[in-house]
N, C-alpha and C positions, 0 to 999 in steps of 0.2 A: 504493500500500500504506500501509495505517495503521500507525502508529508508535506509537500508546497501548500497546498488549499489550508492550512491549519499554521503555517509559520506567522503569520501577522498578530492571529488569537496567540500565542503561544509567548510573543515579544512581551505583549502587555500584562499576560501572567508574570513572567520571570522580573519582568522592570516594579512588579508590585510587590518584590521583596526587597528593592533597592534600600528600604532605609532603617534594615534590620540592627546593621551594625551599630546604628546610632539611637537604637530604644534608650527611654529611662527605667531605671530599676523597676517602676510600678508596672513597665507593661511586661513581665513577667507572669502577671495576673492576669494578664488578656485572654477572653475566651478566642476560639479560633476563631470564630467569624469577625470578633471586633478585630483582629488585627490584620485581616484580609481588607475589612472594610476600610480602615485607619490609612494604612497602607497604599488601600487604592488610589484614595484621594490626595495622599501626599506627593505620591511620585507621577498620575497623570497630569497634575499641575506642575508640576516640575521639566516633565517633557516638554508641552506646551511652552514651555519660555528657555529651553536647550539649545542653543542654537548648535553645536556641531550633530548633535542628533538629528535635529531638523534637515541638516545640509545632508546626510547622509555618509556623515565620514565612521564609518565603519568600523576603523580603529579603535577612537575613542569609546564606539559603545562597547564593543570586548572589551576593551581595558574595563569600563565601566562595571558591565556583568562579571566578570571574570574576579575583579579583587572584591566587590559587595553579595553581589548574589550567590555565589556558588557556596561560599562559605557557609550560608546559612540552608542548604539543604540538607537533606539526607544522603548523600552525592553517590555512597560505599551500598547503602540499599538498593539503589535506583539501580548502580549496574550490575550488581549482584542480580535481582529481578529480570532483569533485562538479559544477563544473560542465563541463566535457569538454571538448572541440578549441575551442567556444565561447571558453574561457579566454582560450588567444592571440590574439585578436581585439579583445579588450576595453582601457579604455586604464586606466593605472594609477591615477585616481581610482574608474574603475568595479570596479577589481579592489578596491579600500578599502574602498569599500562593500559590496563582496561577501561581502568577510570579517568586515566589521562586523555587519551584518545574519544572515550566518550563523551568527555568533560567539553571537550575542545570542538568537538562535534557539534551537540546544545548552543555552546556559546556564539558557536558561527551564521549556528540557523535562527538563531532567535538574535542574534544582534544587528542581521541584514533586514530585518522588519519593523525594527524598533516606529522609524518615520511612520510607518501607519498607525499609530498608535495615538496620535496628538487631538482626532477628532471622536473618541469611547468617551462611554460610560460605564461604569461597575456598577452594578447592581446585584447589590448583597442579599441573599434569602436566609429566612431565619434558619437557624442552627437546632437542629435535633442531638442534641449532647444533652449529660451530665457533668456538673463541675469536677466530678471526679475520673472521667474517660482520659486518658492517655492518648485516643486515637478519635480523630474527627473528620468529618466529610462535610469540606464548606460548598455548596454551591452557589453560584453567580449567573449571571447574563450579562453579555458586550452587548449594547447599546450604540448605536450610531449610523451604524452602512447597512441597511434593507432589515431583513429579518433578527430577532434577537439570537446570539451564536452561545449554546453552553458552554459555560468554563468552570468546571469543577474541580477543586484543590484534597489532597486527600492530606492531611497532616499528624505528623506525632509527637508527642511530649514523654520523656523519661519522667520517669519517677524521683530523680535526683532535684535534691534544694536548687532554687536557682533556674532550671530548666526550661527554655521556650517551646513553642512550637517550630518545626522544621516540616518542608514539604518533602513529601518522597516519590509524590504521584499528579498527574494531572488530566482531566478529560477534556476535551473540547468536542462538544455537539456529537457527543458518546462516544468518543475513542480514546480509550486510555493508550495515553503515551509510553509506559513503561512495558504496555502491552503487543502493542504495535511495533517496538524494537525486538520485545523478543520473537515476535516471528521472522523478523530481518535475522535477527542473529542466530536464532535456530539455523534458517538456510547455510548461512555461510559455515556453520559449526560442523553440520552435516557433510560436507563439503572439503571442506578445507580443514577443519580441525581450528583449537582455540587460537594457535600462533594464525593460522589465513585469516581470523576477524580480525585479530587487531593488524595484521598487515594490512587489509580491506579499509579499516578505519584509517588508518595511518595515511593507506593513499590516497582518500575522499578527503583528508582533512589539508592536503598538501595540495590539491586539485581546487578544493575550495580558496585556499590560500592564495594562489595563483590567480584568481578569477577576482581579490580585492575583497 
């Protein structure tokens, strides 16, 4: 399955963790939805007046994603998932690479779409949790270009003092993203074995690179 039709939805998820790094202690307490919510509106206002975002220098928004957003996911989940029972198999340089290369992947495809993103709206749906769940499923709707597009966040919370929520999942207009890799990366595993994915990755991310 292609992933272009969902890269633009996908920009405005990841740019709505942009300003995790700079929570105050009390949002610590934040249920998940408030800080999806919280979140939404700080960093689509923030787009809105970016000027190298807006021009579309590419750079700057990997830079951007790359030191703020990534940190704040579940990054070691996501390609574990992604890549399936394969995972425990693998030895802990090729699980580095895995993340790296995947890591680098996200960041490319969601930072060339960032520029669409200036004219949304989030729209946050009440949260069916207890204050005591570890694990939440925020959903949302993009607002702005024709029909409203699902974008729903799946997030988790440790048990440890101190502990935020971190994303490990995301749907857009019912496709789970961590899902939709692992059938890409099934193929290639099938195939070529774990070292041909990340080779695969490796030359998609260098091909990408190439193209700006």
């Amino acid at each position: 399955m292609s992933l272009r039709p969902l890269t633009r939805f996908f920009a405005v998820l990841l740019m709505s963790t942009s300003a995790l790094l700079a929570l105050p202690v009390h949002a610590i307490d934040e249920t998940a939805d408030a800080l999806i919510s919280r979140l939404s509106a700080e960093v689509l206002s923030s787009i809105q007046t970016h000027p190298t975002m807006q021009s579309g220098d590419v750079a700057s928004v990997i830079a951007l994603v790359d030191a703020k957003i990534m940190p704040n996911m579940d990054f070691k989940r996501m390609t574990a998932s992604a890549v399936g029972p394969t995972w425990r198999q693998t030895t802990p340089e090729q699980q580095q690479r895995l993340q790296q290369e995947f890591k680098t992947l996200l960041v490319r495809t969601y930072a060339g779409a960032v520029s669409h993103a200036s004219n949304l709206k989030i729209v946050v749906k009440p949260l069916r949790a207890s204050p005591q769940d570890l694990e939440a499923l925020v959903r949302t709707e993009i607002k702005g270009h024709g029909d409203p597009v699902q974008l729903d966040y799946r997030l988790e919370k440790s048990g440890d003092a101190g502990a935020h929520w971190k994303i490990y999942n995301l749907n857009v207009m019912g496709v789970w993203l961590v899902e939709t890799y692992r059938s890409q990366f099934a193929q290639e595993i099938n195939i070529k074995g774990i070292d041909g994915l990340i080779e695969t990755l490796t030359d998609r991310n260098k091909a990408n690179a190439r193209k700006g």
